[in-house]
C-alpha positions as CSV (number, residue, x, y, z in Angstrom):
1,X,120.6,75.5,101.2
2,X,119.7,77.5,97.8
3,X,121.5,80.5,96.9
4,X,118.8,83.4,97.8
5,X,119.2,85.3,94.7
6,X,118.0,82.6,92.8
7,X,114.2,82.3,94.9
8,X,112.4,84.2,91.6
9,X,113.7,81.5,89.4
10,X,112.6,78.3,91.5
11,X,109.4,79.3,92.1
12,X,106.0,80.0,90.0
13,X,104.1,83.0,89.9
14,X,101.6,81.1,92.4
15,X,104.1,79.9,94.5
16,X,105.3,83.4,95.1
17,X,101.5,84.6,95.6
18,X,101.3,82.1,98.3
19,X,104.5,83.5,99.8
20,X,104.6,87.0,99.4
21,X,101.1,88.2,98.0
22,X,102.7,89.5,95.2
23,X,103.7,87.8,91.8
24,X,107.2,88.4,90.0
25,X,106.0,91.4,88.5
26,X,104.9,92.8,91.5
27,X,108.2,91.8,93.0
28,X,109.9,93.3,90.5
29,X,107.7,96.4,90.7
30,X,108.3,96.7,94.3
31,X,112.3,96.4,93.7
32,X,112.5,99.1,91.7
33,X,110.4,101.7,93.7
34,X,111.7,100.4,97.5
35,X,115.0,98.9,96.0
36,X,117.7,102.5,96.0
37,X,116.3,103.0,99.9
38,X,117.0,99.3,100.9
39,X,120.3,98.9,99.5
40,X,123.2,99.3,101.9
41,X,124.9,102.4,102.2
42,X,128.6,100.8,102.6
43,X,130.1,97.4,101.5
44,X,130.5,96.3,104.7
45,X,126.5,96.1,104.8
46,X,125.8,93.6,101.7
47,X,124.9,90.5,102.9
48,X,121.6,90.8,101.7
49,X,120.2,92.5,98.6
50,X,117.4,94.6,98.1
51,X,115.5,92.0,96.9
52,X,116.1,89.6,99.7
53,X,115.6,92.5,102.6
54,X,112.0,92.4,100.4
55,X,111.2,89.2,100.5
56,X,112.1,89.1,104.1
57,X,109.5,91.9,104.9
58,X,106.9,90.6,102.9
59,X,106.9,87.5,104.2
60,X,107.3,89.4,107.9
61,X,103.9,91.0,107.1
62,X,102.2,88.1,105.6
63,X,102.4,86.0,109.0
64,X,101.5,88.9,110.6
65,X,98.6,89.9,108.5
66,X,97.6,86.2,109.0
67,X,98.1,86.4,113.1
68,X,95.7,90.0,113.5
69,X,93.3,88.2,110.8
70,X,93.1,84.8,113.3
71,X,92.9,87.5,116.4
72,X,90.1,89.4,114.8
73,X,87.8,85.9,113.6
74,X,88.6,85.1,117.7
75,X,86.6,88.2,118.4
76,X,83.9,87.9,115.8
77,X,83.1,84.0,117.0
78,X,82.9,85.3,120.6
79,X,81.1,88.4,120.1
80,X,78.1,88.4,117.8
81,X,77.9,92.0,117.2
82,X,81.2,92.7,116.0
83,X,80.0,90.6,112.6
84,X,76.5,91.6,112.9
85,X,74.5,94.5,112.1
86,X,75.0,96.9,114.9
87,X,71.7,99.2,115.4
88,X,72.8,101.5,118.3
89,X,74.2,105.2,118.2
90,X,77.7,105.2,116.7
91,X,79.4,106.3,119.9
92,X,76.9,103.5,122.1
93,X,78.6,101.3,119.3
94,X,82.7,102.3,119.8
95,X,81.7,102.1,123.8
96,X,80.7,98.8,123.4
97,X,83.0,97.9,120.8
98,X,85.6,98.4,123.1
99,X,84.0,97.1,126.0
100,X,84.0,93.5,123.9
101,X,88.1,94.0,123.4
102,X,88.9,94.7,127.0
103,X,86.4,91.8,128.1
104,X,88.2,89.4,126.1
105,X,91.6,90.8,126.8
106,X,91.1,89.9,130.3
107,X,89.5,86.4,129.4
108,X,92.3,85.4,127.2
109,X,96.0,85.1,129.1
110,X,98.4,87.0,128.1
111,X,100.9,84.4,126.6
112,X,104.4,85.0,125.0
């Protein structure tokens, strides 16, 4: 296994895009404004570093992004007008905008 503190090194700045949307400057950006509220308040809670808690995070959010972004192209393929123009009233438009998220909510199984 490779020693986590070392993941900056190994990789290029693309590699890290791919990863984390950010590159090292951007990691090391983020460090410095998020890193004195993620380190621990006691030894007994170092494990992981700033910088690692970080990573983890971003990495969190960037399958996550990816899973709503997938959910969202599900609702656009089965719903024309949610990528279309809509020419209705803005509230007929929420109404029915909602009416196409509770449709396919109970078309699709809920699955764990």
């Amino acid at each position: 296994m490779a020693d986590r503190g070392n993941i900056l090194n190994e990789l290029t700045n693309q590699q890290l895009v791919d990863r984390y949307r950010f590159n090292r400057a951007g990691l090391n950006y983020l460090e410095t404004v998020f890193g004195p509220a993620l380190e621990p308040a006691t030894m007994r809670h170092k494990s992981l570093s700033a910088m690692d808690k970080l990573l983890i995070t971003l990495r969190s959010h960037k399958i996550t992004r990816a899973k709503v972004e997938r959910g969202i192209g599900q609702l656009k393929r089965r719903f024309g007008v949610l990528h279309g123009e809509v020419r209705v009233q803005p509230e007929k438009a929420c109404s029915s905008h909602k009416a196409n998220g509770d449709a396919r909510n109970i078309a699709t199984p809920m699955t764990a």
